[in-house]
N, C-alpha and C positions, 0 to 999 in steps of 0.2 A: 241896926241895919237889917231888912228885911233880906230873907233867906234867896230870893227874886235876885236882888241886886249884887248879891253874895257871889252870886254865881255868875252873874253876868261880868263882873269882876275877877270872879277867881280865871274864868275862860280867857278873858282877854289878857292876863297876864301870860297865862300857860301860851297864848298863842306870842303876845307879843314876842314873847322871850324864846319860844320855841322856833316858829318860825323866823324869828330874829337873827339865829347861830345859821338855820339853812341858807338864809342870803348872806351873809357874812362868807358863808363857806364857797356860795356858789355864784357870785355876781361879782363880774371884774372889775380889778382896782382896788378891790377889798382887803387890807390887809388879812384880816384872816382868809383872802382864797385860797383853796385847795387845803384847808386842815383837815379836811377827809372825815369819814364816818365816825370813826370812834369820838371825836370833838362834837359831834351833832348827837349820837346816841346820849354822851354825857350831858349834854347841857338840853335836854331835852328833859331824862330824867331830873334833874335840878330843877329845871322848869317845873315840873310838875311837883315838886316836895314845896319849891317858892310859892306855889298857888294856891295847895292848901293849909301852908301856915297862914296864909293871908286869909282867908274865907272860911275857915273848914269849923270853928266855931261859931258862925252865922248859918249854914247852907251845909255842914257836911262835906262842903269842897266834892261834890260829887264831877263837875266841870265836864261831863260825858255823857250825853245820852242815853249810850250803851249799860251805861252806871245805874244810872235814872230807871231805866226801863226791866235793869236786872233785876234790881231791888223791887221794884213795884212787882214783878213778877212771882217774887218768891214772901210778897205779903210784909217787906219791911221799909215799905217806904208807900205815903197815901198816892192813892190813883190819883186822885185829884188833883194832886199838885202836880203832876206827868208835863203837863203840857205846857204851866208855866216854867217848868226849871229848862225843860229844851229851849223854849222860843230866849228863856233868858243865855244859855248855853250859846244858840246861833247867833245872838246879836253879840255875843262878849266877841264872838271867834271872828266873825267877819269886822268887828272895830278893830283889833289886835292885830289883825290882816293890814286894814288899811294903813295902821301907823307902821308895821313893818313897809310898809311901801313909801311911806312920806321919810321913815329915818335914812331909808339906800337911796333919796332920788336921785341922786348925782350918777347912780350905777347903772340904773336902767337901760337907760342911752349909748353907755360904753361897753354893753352886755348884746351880742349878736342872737348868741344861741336862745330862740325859744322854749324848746324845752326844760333849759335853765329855768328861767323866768317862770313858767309856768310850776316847777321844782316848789320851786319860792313858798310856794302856795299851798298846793296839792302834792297828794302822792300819784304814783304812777305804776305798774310794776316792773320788774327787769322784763321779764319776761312775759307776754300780752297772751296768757292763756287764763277764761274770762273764771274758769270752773275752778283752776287751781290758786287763781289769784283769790279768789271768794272763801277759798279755804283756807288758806294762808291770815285772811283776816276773821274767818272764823276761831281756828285755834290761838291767835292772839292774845286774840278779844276772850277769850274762853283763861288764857293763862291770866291774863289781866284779873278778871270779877274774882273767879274763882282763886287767886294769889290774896287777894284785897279783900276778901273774906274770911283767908285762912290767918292772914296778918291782925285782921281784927277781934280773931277769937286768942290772943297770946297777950301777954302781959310783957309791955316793954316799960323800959325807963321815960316819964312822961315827955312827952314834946318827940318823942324816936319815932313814931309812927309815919308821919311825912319822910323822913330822910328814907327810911324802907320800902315803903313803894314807890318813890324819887328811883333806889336803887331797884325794886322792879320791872318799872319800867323799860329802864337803861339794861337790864335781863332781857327782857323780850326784845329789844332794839340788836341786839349782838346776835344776840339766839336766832331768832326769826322772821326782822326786818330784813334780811336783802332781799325778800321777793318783792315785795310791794310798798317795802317803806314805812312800813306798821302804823296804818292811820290809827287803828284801834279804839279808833272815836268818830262818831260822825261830822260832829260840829269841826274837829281840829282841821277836817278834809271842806265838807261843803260850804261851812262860811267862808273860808277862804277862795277857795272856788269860785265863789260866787263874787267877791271879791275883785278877783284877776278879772274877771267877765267886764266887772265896769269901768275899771280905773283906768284911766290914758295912759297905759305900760307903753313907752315906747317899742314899735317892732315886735309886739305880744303876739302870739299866734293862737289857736284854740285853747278852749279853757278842757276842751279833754272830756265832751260831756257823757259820752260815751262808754267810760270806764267809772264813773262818778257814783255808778249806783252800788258796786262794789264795796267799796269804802263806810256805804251806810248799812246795806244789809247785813255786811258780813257782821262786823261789829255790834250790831243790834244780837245778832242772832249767837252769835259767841257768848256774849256778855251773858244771854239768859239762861243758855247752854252752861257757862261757868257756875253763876249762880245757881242751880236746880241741881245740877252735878253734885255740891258742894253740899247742899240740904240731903240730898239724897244717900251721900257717901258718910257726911260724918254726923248729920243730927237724924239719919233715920226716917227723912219726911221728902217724898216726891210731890214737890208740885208736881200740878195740871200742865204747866209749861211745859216738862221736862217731855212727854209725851209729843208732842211736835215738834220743838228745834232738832234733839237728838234721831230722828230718823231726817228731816230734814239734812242734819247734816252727814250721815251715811252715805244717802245718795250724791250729795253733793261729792264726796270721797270715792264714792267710784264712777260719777261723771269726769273728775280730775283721769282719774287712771285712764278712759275711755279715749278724753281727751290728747292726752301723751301718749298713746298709741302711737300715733301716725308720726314723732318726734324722735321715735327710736326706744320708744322702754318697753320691752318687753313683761 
């Protein structure tokens, strides 16, 4: 199996299955409605351990952009292949979308609330501040690379690596998901997205493009921030990268504060 296909696979699993548990949780009539976050943080993590048992000796199971671009960044992964592993990444995410829409169809229809529907898909944040939300998926995405390179410099009992950052994930999902949902990947957010946008949702309302960009910047730029941190901190070596995400994200951390001024924080 080409590394391409690997991934294209591994992504549409991670979505199938991931955004799978969201609709389950949040589209009426579903017997699992209302099993609430900690059911969705978990099976979300499992999603992600399922995906790269499945792919991760063809492609690395990298199934994130954020992943993709981190690694190429800090010189362990070829530039080259950058652009194939994304485009295969967005097309796993937006298939995996669509069959999460062909398995609920019965639900659509008996599901009023849009923002639900739109849930399905996308993340959104609790709270619509665009600076602290970017942060939020900053340090995510940052606990993510940086986690999943600390993981990979340890010696576990073989085949444990998947269920560990499975259990990672489901970490950052508890810890630091209620602001925005922890897309912590671009593709989990915009193939989907992009998704909702076509498909004949019944009663669908915007696809939220607005806040769309969010989800990919942050995450790209976390991811490299993770990575560079991690060269930097234990193997003694600053990439070139580390020198722009890390002010980059500075500001962004006192644009947040600036922001919530006016909300009451003093």
């Amino acid at each position: 199996m080409s590394a391409y296909l690997a991934e294209f696979i591994g992504t549409f699993l991670l979505i199938f299955l991931g955004n799978g548990v969201v609709a389950g949780v949040l589209l009426k009539q579903s017997k699992s409605e209302n099993a609430g976050w900690i059911v969705i943080v978990l099976a979300w993590g499992l999603a992600v351990s399922f995906a790269i048992y499945a792919v991760g000796k063809f492609s690395g199971a990298h199934i994130n952009p954020a992943v993709t671009l981190a690694l190429a960044a800090v010189g362990e992964f070829p530039s080259n292949q950058v652009a194939g592993y994304i485009a295969a990444q967005m097309g796993g995410a937006m298939s995996g979308a669509v069959l999460v829409w062909w398995h609920y169809l019965p639900h659509w229809g008996k599901t009023a609330d849009q923002d639900l529907k739109l849930a399905v898909f996308s993340t959104a944040p609790a709270i619509n501040k665009p600076f602290s939300n970017l942060l939020s998926e900053i340090l995510g995405t940052f606990v993510l690379v940086g986690g999943i390179m600390a993981i990979g410099a340890n010696d576990f009992t073989e085949g444990l690596n998947p269920l560990v950052i499975g259990g990672l994930i489901a970490l950052i999902g508890f810890s630091l998901g209620g602001t925005t949902g922890f897309a912590i990947n671009p593709a989990r957010d915009l193939g989907p997205r992009l998704a909702h946008a076509i498909l004949p949702i019944p009663g669908k309302g915007s696809s939220n493009w607005s806040y769309s960009w969010i989800p990919i910047v942050g995450p790209c730029v976390g991811g490299i921030l993770g990575a560079t941190v991690y060269q930097a901190a234990f193997l003694g070596h600053s990439p070139l990268a580390l020198y722009f995400v890390l002010p980059f994200t500075i500001i962004i951390m006192v644009l947040s504060i600036f922001e919530n001024k006016s909300a009451g924080l003093q």
